[in-house]
Structures are given as C-alpha cells and as structure tokens.
N, C-alpha and C positions, 0 to 999 in steps of 0.2 A: 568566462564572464558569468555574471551572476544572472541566473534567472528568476525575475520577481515574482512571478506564477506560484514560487516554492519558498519562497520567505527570506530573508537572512536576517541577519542579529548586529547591533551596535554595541559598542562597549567604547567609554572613554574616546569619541568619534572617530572608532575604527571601524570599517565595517567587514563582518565576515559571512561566507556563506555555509560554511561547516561548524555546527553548534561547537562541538570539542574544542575548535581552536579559541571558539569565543570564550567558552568555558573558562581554560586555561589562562588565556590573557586577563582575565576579569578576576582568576585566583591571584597572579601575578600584580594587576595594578588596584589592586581591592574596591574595582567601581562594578556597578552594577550594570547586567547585561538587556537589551530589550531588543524585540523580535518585530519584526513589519512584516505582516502580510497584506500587500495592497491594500492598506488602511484606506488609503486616498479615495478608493475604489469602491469598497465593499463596507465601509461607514455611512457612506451618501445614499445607499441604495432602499430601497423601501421594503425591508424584511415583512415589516407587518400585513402588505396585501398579498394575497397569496394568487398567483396569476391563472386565467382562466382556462388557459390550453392544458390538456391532462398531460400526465409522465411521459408517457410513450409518442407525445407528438414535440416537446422539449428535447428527451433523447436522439430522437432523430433530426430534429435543428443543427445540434450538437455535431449527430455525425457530418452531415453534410457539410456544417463549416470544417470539418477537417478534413473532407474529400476535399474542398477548392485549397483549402489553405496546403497544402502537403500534394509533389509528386509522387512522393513513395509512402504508402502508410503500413505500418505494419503493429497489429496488438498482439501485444504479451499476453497469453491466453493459458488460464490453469482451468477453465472449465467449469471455474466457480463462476456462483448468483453473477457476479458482478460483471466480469468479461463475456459472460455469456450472455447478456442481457445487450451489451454492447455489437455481438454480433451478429444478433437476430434484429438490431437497428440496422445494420447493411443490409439484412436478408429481407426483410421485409421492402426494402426501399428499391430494392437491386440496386445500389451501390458498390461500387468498386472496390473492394477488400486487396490491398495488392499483395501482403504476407501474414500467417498467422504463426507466431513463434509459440512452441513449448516447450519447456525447461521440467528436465525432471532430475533427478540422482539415481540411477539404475541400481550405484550398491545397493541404496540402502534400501530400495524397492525391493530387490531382490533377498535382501539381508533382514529386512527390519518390518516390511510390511503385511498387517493382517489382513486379510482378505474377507472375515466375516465381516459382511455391511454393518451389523449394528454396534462394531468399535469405528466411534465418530468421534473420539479422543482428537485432541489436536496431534497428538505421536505419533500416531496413525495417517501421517499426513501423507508418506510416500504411498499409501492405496488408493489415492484419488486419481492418481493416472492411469491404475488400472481399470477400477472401479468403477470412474465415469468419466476421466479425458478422452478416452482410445472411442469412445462410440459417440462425443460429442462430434471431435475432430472427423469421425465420418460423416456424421450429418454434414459436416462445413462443408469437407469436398464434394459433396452430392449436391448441396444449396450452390455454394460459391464454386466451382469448377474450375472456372479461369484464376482461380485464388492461391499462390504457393502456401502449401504446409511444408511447416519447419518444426522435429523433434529433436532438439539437442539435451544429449547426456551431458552432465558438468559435474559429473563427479570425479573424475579426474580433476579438470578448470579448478574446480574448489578447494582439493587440496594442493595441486601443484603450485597455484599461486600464494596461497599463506607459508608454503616453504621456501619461498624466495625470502621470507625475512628472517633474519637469525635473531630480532631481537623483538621489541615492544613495538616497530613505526609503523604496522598495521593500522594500527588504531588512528595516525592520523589521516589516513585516506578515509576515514568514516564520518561520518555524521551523528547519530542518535542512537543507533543500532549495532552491540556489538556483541551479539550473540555467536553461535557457534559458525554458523553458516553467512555474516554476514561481511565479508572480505573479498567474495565474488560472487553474489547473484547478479544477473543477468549481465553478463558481458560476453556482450554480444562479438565484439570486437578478436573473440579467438575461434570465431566463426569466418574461414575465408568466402562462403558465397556471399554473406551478408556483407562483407568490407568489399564486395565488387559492386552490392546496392550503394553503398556508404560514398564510395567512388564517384559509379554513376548518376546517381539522381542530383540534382541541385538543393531540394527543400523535401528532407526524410522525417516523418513524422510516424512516435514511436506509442503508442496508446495504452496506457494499463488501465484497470478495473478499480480507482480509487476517487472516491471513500463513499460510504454511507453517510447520511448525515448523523450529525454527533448531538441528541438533543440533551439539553440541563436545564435545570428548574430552579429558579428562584424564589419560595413559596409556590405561589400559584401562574407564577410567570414562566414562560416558556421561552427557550431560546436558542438559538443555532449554534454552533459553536465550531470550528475550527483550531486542532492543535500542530504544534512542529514537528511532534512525534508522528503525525500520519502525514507529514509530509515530506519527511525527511525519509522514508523509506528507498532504498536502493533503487538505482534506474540505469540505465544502458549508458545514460550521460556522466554518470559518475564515474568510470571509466576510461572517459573518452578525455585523451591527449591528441589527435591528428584531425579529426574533423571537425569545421564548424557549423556544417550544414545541419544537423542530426538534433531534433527535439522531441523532449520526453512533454508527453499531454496525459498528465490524470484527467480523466475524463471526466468526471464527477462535480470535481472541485477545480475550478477555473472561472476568471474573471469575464471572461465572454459568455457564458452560461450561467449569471447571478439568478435569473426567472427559475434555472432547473433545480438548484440547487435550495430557493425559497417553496418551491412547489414541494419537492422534498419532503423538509419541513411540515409544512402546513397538514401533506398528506400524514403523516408520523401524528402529529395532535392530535387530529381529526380521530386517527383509528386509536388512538389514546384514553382519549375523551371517550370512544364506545367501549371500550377493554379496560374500566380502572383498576380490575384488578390483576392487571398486569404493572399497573404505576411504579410497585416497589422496586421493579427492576431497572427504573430510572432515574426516581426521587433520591432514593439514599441508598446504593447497590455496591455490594462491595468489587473488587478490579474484577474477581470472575464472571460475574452476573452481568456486567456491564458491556464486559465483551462478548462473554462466551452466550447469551440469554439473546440479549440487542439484537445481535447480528444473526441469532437462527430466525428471530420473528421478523423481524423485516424481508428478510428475503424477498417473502411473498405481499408484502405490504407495499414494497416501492415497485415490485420488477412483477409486470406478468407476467415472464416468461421466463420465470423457474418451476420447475417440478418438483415440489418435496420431498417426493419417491428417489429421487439419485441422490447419488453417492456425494456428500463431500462434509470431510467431518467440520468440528469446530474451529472457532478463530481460537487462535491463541491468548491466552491472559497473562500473560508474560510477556515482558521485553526482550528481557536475556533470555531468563528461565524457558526454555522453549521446546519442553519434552524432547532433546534431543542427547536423552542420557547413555544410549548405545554410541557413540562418539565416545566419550570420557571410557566406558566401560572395554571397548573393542580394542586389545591389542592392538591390530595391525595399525589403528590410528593414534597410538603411544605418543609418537614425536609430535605430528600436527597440533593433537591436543595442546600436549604442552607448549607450542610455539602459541596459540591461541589463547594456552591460558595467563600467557605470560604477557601479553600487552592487555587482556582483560584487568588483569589485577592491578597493572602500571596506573591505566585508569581510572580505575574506581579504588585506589587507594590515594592519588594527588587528587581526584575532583570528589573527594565522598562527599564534602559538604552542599554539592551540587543535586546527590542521588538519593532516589528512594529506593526505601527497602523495604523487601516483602520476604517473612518469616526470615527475619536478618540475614537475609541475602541480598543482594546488589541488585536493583531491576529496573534499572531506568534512569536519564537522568530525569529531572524534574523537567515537565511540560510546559510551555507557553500556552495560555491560549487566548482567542478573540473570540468576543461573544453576541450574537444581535440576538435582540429581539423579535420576539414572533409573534405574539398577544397571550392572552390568559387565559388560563384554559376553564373547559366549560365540564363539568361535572355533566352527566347524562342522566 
C-alpha cells in the first residue's frame, strides 16, 4: 500500500509508488508523469509565519507523538547531525527509545576506510563508524540503558542479495536510487531478533534522520522546497513483503510536523540574511556546493546538539556517482559488479531521456519538486 508521507507519481491515470515504473510507463505511453506530495496538506499551510516555539521544543513535539503513535520504535542511527539530534530528543525528555539500529559494511571498513579525521571525503564514508558511531552508541547505552543497541554488518546482506538476480530486475525493486549499494540497505528483515519485534508488536515504528530543509531562491524570494529524490531514499519498508504493521517515519519531513519543518526554514533565512556571504552557495551553487557546502553549515544552524569536532565526513553529490570506486576496482567483487552494472545500464539506456548527467555520466533521474514560500529575504 502506498504511503502518502512519501509521495507517488501519476501517469495517464495510473498511479505508482516507485518513480522507475512511472518512468517506464510514461516512456511506453508518451504522457507525462506528475508526483503528489500531500499537496492537499502542505499547499494550505502558512509557510510564511514562522512559529514561535524554538527547534528543539518542535523536535521533541515530534518525538513524543511518535512515542504514543508506535509500540515499538526503533531509529536507524549512522551517528550523523541528523539521527543524532533525534536522539538527544529522547534523552533529554527520558523518553522511551525501545531500539537503536546501526548498519555498517565491515569489508569495506576494514578494506577501504582511512582513519585520518581530516579525510571527510564522502568515500571515506565506511570511517564514520569508527571515527564517531562506536562512542556515540556508548553515550546512548549510558543515557538510554533500558534501550536495545543493534550493530548489524550487511556486507554480506548486500551482495548475497544482488546475486540472486542473474539479470537487469534489480532495478525494478528500486525507486530513484540505483547506485552501487542501493539493492539492500536497511533490510532489516534478514535480521531474526528484529522479525521477532516485527512478530510481536502490533504498531512498529521505524525513524531515520531525514532531511534538512532544502532552501531556493527565486530572485529575492525565499522558499522551502521538497524533492522525490530525498524521499525516495531506501527504507526497512521497501523490503517488506510479510508485514503490515511496520512504518518508516522520516522524521523531519512529515505532515504532522508542517510548524517544524517551516521553523526550519525561517531559522535557515534568518542565519542567511546575517552570513551573505555565504548566499552563493544557495542562489546559483553548482550539485557539489549544494550538497556537499548546505549540509556541513547547517548542522549547527538547525541542530544544537552537534559538535563540529566529530568525525562524519561529507554528504555525497552524486546520485549514482557515490565514490564507491573500490567495488568496480576490487577483484573479489568482479561478478557483483557486473550483475549491478548490468541492470544500471538497462536503466539509464531505456529511460536516458528521463536523467541527468553529470560530466556525461548517468546521475540521476530528473527530480520533482514542491515549492512554498517563505518570505524575502532581508539583506542585513
């Protein structure tokens, strides 16, 4: 069943909830594709006032409706800004935290990752578990107590299941994302304690660390914006054939939190309007600036409760492209690859007039997005 939390797509009045298949249908019946995201919802709302309660007392609104809403809660936690920010909202509150999952790749931790802190390359991404998950996840256990931690290796999970396919039909189990690693993150489902929570709870609720807000600028207009591409990102549900109980909650970006998500916002102008000369990196920024630039300065702009001093490198600028060039390069993963790269190219050779490309490589398909307004911004 579709959940509207995460958008779906029409075409010729079918409706889908995985882009690709829209994609495809829409190369097929040559009509054009269009995406809802709780328009209904998030149209009527009043982006322009920005609400009076600060961040951190919105965030913890937040949590608490999903401590009532959810028996079992459980966040997907990489230790970054954003999950971490979410779990210092339980700690602070002493709210009940019932699991905190993390997900690493041991190979390539062990294979691939540099250990000097000041490689914050996104490639460098298997050292964030060393670097700074392993002593965040001790702080939890020492705050939270009664809280299960859960580290699962999926480096196995990751390529034993792209070798179940012998041909391209990876790619239809996906949505937007079809990089190297994107055929099994978080499935959670080849975890048996976790399918004995899945079992017994009645209403499981699963929380990741998404999104930042995404601000754009029209001249001197300011606006919020929401794409498919940050919301189609892989979830525990994407996986899920046997239960109905089980919901994934981006935390961030949710229609029962429109006040946090405009707060957001406003706060983002605000420190805008005092740092112009930071503007360029949102007015006309080209994809690295936008991700890779945005997302180190905010951190500390939206979330008190990150330390600039830990470890966790850059977001990625890339879709596909996702500095994961030891894959292709690494022998032992010869066949994988190639099973990988053989529904990537199936892909993006039927849907190219869908994707963009960056330094004429393949990186994405092209993005939806929805845009509100916020007000104008004020020179300082």
């Amino acid at each position: 069943m579709i959940n509207p939390e995460f958008g779906y797509y029409l075409c010729n009045g079918v409706t889908f909830e995985k882009k690709i298949e829209a994609l495809i249908y829409s190369k097929t019946t040559n009509k054009p594709v269009e995406w809802y995201f709780q328009d209904h919802i998030y149209s009527k709302y009043p982006w322009h006032i920005e609400p009076e309660q600060s961040l951190d007392e919105l965030y913890d609104l937040r949590t608490k409706d999903l401590r009532e809403k959810y028996d079992y809660l459980i966040l997907c936690f990489s230790a970054g800004a954003d999950s971490y920010n979410i779990l210092e909202s339980f700690i602070r509150q002493g709210i009940h935290l019932d699991e905190i999952v993390t997900m690493h790749t041991a190979y390539s931790v062990k294979v691939h990752a540099n250990l000097d802190v000041r490689d914050t390359s996104n490639s460098n991404l298997p050292a964030e578990h060393i670097l700074n998950a392993i002593t965040r996840l001790k702080y939890a256990s020492e705050k939270l107590p009664k809280t299960k931690i859960t580290v699962i290796d999926d480096t196995d999970t990751l390529f034993d299941k792209l070798k179940n396919y012998e041909n391209e039909d990876w790619i239809f189990k996906r949505n937007d994302h079809l990089g190297v690693f994107a055929p099994n993150r978080f499935n959670f489902f080849e975890v048996k304690d976790l399918r004995v929570k899945f079992d017994k709870y009645q209403k499981v609720g699963i929380i990741y660390g998404r999104d930042k807000p995404k601000i754009k600028f029209r001249g001197n207009e300011v606006y919020t914006t929401f794409t498919d591409v940050g919301l189609n990102t892989m979830k525990v549900t994407t996986h899920n054939t046997d239960y109905d109980n089980i919901t994934s909650e981006y935390f961030y970006w949710n229609s029962s939190c429109l006040p946090m998500m405009a707060k957001q916002a406003h706060v983002v102008k605000r420190w805008l309007e005092n740092n112009p000369s930071l503007l360029p990196y949102w007015i006309n920024p080209s994809v690295s600036k936008n991700r890779g630039m945005q997302e180190n300065l905010l951190r500390e702009v939206i979330y008190t409760t990150w330390n600039k001093n830990w470890f966790q490198v850059s977001k990625k600028t890339s879709q596909w492209n996702n500095g994961e060039d030891w894959f292709a390069e690494d022998p032992s993963f010869s066949k994988d690859h190639m099973l990988w790269k053989r529904g990537f190219d199936y892909a993006t050779t039927l849907l190219k007039d869908y994707i963009i490309f960056t330094d004429n490589k393949p990186d994405g398909f092209i993005p939806f997005m929805k845009s509100y307004h916020i007000g104008t911004l004020k020179y300082v």
